[in-house]
Biopython code that builds the backbone (N, CA, C, O; Angstrom):
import numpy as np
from Bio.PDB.StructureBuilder import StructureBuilder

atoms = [
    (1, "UNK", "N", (0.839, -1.191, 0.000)),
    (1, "UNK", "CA", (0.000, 0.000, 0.000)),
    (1, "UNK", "C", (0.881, 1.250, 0.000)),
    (1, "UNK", "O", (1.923, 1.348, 0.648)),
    (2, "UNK", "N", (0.424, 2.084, -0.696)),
    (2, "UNK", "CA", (1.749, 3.278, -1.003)),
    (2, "UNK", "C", (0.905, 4.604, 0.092)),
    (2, "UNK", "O", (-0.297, 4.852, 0.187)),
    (3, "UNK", "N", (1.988, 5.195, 0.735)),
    (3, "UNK", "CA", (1.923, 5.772, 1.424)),
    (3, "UNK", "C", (1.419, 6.955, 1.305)),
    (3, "UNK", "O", (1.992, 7.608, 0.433)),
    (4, "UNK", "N", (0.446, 7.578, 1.914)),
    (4, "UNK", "CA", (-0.345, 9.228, 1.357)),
    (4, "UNK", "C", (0.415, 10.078, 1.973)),
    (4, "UNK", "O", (0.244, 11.098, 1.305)),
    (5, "UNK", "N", (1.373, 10.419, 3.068)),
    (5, "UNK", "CA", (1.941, 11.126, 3.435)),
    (5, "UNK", "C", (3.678, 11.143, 3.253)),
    (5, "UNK", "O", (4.405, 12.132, 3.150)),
    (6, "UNK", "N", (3.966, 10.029, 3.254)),
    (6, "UNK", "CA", (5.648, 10.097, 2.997)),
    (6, "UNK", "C", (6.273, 11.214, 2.128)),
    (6, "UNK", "O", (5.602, 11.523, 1.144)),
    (7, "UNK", "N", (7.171, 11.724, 2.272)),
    (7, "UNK", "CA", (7.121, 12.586, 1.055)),
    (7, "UNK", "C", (7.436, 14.348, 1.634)),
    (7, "UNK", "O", (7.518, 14.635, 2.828)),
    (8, "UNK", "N", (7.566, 15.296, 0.571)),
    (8, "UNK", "CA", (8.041, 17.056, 1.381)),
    (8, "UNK", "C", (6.773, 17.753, 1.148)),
    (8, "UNK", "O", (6.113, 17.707, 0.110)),
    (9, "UNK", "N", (6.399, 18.636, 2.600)),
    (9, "UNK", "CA", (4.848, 18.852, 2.537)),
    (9, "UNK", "C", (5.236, 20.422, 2.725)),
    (9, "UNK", "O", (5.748, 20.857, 3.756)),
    (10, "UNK", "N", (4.930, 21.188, 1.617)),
    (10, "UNK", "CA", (5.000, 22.931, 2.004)),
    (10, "UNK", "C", (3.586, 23.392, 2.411)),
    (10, "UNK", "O", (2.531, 23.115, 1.840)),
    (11, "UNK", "N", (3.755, 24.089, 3.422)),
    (11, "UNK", "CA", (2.972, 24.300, 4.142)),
    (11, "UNK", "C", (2.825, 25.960, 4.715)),
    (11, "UNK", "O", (3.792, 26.602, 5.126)),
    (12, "UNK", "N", (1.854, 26.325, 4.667)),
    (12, "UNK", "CA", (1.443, 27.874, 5.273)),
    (12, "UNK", "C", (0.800, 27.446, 6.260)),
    (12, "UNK", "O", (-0.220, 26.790, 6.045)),
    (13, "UNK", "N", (1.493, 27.866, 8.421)),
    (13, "UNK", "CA", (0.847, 27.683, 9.283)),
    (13, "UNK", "C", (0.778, 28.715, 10.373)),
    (13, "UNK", "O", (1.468, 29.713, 10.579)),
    (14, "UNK", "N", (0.164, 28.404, 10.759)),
    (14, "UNK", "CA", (0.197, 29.038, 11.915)),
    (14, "UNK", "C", (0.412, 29.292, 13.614)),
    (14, "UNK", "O", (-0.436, 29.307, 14.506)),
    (15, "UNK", "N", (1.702, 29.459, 13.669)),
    (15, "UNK", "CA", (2.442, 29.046, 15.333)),
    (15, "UNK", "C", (2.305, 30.160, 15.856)),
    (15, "UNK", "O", (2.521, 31.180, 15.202)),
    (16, "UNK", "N", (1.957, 30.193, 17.018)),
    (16, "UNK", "CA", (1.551, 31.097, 18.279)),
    (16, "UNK", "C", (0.824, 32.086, 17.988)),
    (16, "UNK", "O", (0.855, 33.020, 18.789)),
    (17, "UNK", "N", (-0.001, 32.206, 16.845)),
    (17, "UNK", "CA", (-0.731, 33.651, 16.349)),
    (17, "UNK", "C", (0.552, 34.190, 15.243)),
    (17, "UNK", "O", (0.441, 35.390, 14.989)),
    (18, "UNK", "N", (1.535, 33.618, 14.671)),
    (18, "UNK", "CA", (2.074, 34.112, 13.763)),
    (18, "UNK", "C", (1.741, 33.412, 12.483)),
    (18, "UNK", "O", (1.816, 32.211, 12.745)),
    (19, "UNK", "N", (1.430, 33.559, 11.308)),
    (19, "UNK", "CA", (1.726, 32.494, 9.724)),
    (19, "UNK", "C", (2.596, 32.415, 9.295)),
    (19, "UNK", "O", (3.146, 33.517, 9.301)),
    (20, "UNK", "N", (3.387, 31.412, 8.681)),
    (20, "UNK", "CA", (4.440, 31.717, 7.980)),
    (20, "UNK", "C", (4.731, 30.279, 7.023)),
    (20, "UNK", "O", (3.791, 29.485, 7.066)),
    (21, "UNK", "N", (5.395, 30.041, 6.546)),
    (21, "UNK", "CA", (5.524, 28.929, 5.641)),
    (21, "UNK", "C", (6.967, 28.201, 6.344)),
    (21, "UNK", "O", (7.993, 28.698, 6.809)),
    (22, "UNK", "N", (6.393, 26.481, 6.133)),
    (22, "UNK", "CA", (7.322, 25.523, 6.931)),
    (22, "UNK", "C", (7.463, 24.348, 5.816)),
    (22, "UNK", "O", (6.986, 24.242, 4.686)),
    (23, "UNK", "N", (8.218, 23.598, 6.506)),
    (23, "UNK", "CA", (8.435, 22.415, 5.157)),
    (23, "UNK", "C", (8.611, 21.427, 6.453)),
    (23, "UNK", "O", (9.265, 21.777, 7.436)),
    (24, "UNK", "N", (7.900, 20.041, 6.342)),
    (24, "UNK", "CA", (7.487, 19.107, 6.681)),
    (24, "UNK", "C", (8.094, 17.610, 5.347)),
    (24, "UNK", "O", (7.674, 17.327, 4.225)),
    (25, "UNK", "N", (9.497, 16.838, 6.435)),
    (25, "UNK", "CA", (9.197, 16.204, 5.525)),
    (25, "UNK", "C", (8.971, 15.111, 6.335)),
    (25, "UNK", "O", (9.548, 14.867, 7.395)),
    (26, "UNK", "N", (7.781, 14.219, 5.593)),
    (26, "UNK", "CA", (7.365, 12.927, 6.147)),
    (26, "UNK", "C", (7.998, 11.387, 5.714)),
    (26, "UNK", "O", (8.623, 11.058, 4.706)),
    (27, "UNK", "N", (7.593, 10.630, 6.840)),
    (27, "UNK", "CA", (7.995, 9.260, 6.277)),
    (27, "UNK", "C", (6.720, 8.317, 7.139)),
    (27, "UNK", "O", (6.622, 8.260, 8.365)),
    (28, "UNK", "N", (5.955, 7.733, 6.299)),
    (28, "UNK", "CA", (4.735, 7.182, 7.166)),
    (28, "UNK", "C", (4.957, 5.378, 6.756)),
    (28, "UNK", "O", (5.095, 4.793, 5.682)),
    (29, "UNK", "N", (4.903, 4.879, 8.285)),
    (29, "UNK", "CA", (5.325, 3.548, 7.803)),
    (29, "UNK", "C", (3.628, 2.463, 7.705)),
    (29, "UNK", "O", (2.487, 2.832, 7.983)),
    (30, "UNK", "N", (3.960, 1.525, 7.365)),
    (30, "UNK", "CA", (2.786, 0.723, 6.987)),
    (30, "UNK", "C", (1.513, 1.195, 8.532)),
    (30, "UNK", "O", (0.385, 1.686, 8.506)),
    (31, "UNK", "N", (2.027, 0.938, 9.204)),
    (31, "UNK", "CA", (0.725, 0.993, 10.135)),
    (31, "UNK", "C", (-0.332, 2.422, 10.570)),
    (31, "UNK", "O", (-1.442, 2.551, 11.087)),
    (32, "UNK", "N", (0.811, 3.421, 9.987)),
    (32, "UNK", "CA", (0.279, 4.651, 9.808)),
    (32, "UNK", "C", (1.149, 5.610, 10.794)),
    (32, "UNK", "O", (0.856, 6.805, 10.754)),
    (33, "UNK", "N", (2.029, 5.268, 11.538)),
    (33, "UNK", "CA", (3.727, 6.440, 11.825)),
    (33, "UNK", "C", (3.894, 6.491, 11.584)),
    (33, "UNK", "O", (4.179, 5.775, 10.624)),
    (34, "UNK", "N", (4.348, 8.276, 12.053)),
    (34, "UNK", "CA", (4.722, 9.447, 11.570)),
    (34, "UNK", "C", (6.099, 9.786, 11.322)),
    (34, "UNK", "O", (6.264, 9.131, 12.351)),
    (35, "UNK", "N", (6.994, 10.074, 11.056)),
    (35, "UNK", "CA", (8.222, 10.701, 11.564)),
    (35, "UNK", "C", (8.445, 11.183, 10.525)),
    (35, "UNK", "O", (8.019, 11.004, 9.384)),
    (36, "UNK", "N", (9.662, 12.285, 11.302)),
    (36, "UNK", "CA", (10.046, 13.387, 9.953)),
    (36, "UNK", "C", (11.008, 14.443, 10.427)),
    (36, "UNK", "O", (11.876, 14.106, 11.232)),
    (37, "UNK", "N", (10.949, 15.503, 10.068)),
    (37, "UNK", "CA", (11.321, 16.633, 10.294)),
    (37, "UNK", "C", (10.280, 17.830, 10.092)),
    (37, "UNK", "O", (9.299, 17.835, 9.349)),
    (38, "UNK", "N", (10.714, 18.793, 10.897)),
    (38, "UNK", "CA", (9.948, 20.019, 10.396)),
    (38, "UNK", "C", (11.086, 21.349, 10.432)),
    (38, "UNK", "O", (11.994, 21.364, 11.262)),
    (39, "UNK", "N", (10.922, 22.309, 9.544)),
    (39, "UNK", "CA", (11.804, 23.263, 9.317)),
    (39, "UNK", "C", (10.575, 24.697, 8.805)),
    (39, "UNK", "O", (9.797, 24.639, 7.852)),
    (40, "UNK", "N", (10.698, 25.549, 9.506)),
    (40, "UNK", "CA", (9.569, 26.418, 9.568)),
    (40, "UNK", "C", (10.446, 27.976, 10.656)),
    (40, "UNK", "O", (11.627, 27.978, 11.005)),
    (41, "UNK", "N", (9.310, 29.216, 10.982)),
    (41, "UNK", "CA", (9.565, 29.594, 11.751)),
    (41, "UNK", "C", (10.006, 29.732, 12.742)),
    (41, "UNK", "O", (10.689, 30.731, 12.966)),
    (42, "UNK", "N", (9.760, 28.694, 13.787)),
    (42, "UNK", "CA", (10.614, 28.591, 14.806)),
    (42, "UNK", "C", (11.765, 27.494, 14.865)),
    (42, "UNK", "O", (12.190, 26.962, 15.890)),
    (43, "UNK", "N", (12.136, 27.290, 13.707)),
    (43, "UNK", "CA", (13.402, 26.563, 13.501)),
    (43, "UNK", "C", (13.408, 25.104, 12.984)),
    (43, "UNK", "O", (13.028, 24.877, 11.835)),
    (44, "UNK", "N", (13.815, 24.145, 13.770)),
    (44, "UNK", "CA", (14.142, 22.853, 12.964)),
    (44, "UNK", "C", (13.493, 21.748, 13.893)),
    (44, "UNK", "O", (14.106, 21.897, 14.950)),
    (45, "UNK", "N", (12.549, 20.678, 14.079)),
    (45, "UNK", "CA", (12.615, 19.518, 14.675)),
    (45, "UNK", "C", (11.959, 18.484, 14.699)),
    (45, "UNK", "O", (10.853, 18.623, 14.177)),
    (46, "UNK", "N", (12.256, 17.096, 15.244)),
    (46, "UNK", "CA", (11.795, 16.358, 14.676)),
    (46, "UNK", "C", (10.364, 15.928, 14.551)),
    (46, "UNK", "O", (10.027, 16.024, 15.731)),
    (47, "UNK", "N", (9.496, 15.595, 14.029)),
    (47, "UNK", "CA", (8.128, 15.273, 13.759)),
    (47, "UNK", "C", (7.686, 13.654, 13.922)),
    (47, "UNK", "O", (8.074, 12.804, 13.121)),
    (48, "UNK", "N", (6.959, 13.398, 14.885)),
    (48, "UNK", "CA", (6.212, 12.261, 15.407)),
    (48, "UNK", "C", (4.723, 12.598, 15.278)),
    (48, "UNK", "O", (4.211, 13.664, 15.617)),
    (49, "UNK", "N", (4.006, 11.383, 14.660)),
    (49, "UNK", "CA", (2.315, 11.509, 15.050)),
    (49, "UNK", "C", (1.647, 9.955, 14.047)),
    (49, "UNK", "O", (2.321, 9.028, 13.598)),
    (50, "UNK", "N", (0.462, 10.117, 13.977)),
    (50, "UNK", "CA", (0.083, 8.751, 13.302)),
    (50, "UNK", "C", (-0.742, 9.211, 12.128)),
    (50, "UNK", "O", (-0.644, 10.432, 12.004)),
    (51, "UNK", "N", (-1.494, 8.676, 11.256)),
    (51, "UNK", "CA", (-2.301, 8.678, 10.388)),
    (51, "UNK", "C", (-3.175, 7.806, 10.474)),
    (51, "UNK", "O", (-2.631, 6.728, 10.713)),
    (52, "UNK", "N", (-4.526, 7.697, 10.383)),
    (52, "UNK", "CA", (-5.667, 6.893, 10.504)),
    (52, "UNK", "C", (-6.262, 7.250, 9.393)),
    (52, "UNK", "O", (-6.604, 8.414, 9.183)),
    (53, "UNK", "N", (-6.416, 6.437, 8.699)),
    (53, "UNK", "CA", (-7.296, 6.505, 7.269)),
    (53, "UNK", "C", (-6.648, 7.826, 6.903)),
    (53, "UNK", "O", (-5.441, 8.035, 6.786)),
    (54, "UNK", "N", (-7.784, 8.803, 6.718)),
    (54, "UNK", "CA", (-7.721, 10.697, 6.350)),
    (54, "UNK", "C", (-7.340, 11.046, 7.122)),
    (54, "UNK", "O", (-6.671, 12.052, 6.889)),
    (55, "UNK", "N", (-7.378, 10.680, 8.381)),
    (55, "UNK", "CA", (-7.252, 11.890, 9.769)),
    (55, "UNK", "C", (-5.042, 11.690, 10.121)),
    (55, "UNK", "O", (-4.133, 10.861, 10.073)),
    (56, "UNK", "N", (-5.271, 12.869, 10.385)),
    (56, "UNK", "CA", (-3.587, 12.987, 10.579)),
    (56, "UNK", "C", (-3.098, 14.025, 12.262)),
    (56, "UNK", "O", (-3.418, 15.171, 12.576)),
    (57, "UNK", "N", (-2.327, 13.103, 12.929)),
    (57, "UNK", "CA", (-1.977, 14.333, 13.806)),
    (57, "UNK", "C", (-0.900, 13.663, 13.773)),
    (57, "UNK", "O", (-0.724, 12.462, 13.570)),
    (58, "UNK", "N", (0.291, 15.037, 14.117)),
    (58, "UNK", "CA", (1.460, 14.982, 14.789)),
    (58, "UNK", "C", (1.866, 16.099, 15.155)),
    (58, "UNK", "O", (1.259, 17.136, 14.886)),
    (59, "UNK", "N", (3.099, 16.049, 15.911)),
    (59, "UNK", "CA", (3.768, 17.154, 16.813)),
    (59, "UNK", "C", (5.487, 17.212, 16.894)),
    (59, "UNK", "O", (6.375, 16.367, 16.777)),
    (60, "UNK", "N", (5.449, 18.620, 17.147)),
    (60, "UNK", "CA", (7.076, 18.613, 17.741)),
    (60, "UNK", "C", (7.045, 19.153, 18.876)),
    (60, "UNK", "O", (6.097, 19.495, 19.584)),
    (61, "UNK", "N", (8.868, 19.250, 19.102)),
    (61, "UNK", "CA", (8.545, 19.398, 20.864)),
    (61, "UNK", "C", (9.872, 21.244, 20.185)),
    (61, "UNK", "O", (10.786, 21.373, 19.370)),
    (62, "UNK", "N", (9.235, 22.069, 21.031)),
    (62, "UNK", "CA", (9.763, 23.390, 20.753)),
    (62, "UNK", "C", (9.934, 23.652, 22.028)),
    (62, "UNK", "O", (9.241, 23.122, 22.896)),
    (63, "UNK", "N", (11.059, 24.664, 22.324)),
    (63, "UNK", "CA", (11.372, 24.977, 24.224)),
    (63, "UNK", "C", (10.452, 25.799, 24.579)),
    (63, "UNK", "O", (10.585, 26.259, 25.713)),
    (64, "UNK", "N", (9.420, 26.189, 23.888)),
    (64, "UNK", "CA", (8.341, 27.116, 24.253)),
    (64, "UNK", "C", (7.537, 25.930, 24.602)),
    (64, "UNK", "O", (6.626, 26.365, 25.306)),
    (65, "UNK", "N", (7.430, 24.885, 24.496)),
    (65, "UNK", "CA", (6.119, 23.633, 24.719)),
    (65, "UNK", "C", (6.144, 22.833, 23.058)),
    (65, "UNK", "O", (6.739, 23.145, 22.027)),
    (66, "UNK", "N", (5.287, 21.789, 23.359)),
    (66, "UNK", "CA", (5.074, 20.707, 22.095)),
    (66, "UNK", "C", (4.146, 21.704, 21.178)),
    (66, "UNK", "O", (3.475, 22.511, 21.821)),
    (67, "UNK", "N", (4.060, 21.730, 20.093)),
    (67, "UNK", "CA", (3.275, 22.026, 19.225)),
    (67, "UNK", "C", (2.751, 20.644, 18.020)),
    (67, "UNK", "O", (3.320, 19.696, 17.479)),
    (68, "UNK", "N", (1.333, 21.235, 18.032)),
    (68, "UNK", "CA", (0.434, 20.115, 17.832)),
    (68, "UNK", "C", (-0.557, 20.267, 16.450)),
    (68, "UNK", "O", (-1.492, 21.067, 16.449)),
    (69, "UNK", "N", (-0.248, 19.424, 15.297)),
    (69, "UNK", "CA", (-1.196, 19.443, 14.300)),
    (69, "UNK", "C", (-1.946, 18.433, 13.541)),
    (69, "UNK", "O", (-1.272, 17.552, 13.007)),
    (70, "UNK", "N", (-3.322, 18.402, 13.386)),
    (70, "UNK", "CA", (-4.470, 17.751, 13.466)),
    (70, "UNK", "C", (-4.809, 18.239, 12.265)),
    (70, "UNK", "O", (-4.848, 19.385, 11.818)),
    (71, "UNK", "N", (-5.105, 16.935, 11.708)),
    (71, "UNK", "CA", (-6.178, 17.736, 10.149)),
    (71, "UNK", "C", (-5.979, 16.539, 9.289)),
    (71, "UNK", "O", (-5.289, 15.595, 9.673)),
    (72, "UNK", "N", (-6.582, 16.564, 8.112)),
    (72, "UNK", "CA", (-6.984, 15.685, 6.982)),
    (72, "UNK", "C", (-6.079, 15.713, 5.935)),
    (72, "UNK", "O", (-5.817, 16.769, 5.359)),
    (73, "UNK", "N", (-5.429, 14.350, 5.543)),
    (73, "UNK", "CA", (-5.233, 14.326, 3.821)),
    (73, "UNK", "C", (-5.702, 13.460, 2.735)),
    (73, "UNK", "O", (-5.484, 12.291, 2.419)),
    (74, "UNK", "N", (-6.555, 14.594, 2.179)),
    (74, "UNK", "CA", (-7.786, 13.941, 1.333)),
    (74, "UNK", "C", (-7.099, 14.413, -0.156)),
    (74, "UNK", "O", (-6.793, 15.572, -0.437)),
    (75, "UNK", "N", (-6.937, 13.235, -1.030)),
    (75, "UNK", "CA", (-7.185, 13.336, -2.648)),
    (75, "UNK", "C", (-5.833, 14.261, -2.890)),
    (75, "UNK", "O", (-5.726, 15.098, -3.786)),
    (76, "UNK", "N", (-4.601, 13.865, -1.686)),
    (76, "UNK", "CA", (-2.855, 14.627, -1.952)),
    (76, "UNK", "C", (-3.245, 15.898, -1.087)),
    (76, "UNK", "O", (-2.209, 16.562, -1.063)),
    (77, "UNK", "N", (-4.126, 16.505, -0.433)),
    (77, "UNK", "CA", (-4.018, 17.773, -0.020)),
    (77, "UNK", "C", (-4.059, 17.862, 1.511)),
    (77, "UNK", "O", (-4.979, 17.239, 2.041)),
    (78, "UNK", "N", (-3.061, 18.657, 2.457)),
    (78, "UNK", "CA", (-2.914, 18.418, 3.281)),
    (78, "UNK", "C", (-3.768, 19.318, 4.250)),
    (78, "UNK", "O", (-3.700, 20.401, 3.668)),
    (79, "UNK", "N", (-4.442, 19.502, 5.247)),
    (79, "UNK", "CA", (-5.181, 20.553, 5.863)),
    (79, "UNK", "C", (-5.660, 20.032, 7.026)),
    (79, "UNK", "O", (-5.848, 18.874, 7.399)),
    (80, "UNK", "N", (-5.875, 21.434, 7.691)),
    (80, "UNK", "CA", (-5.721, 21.413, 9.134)),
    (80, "UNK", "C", (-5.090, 22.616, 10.517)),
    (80, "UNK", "O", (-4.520, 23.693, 10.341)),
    (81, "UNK", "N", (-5.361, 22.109, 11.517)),
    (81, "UNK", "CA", (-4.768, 23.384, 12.597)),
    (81, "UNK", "C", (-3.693, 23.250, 13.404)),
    (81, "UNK", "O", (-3.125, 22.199, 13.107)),
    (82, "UNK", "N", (-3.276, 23.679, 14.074)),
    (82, "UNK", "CA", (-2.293, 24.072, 14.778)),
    (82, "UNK", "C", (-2.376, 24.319, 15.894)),
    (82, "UNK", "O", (-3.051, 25.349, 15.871)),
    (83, "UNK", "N", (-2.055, 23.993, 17.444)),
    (83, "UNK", "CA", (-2.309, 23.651, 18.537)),
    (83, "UNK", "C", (-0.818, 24.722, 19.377)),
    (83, "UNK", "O", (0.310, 24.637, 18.892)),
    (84, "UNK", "N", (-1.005, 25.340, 20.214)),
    (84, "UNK", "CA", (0.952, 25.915, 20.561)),
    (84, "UNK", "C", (0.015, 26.249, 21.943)),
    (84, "UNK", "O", (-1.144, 26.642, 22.078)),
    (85, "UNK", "N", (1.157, 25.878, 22.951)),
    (85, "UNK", "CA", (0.397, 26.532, 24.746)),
    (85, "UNK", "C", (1.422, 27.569, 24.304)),
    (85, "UNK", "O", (2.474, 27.418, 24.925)),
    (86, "UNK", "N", (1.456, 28.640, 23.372)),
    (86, "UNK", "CA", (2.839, 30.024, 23.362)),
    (86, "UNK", "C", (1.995, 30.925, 22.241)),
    (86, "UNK", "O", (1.244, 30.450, 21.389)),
    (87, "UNK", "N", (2.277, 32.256, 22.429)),
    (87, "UNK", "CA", (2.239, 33.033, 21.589)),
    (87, "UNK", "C", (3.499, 33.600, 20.918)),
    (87, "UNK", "O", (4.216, 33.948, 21.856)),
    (88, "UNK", "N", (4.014, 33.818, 19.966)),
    (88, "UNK", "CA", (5.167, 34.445, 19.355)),
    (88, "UNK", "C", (4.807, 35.987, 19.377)),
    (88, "UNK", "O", (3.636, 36.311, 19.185)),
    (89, "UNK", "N", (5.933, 37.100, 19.641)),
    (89, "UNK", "CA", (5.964, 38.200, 20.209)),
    (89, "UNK", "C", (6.206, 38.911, 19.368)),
    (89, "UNK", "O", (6.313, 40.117, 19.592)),
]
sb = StructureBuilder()
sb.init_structure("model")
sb.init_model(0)
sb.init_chain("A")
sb.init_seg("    ")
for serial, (resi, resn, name, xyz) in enumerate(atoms, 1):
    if name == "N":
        sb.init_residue(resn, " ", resi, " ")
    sb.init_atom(name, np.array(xyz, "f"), 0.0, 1.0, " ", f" {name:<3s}", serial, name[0])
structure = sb.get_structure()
């Protein structure tokens, strides 16, 4: 079964009340884990979460707290929100 997420995901998000564009790259193994990287606004790290059918969450861990994203990939398109206990200043 070929994987819907593996692969480099550009992305416009939104961390602490700021937007900005990040790059996500994934690797999703048969059972539906996550891992990866993320490289965005607040810098560089690594990416853990699962995939269930459409539904997708994962997170990184930032020294401000974990940041957390939830959302769907339906028909190649990735979407969804963004979770941060931080505001950016």
């Amino acid at each position: 079964m070929k994987s819907m997420l593996s692969g480099t995901w550009k992305l416009n998000v939104n961390v602490g009340g700021k937007s900005g564009p990040a790059t996500f790259e994934l690797v999703e193994e048969e059972d539906g884990t996550l891992s990866g990287t993320y490289t965005g606004m607040v810098g560089s790290a690594r990416v853990s979460g699962i995939a269930i059918g459409a539904d997708v969450e994962f997170s990184f861990d930032w020294h401000h707290g974990k940041v957390k994203y939830k959302g769907t990939c339906i028909d190649g398109r990735l979407s969804g929100n963004s979770e941060t206990p931080f505001a950016l200043g």
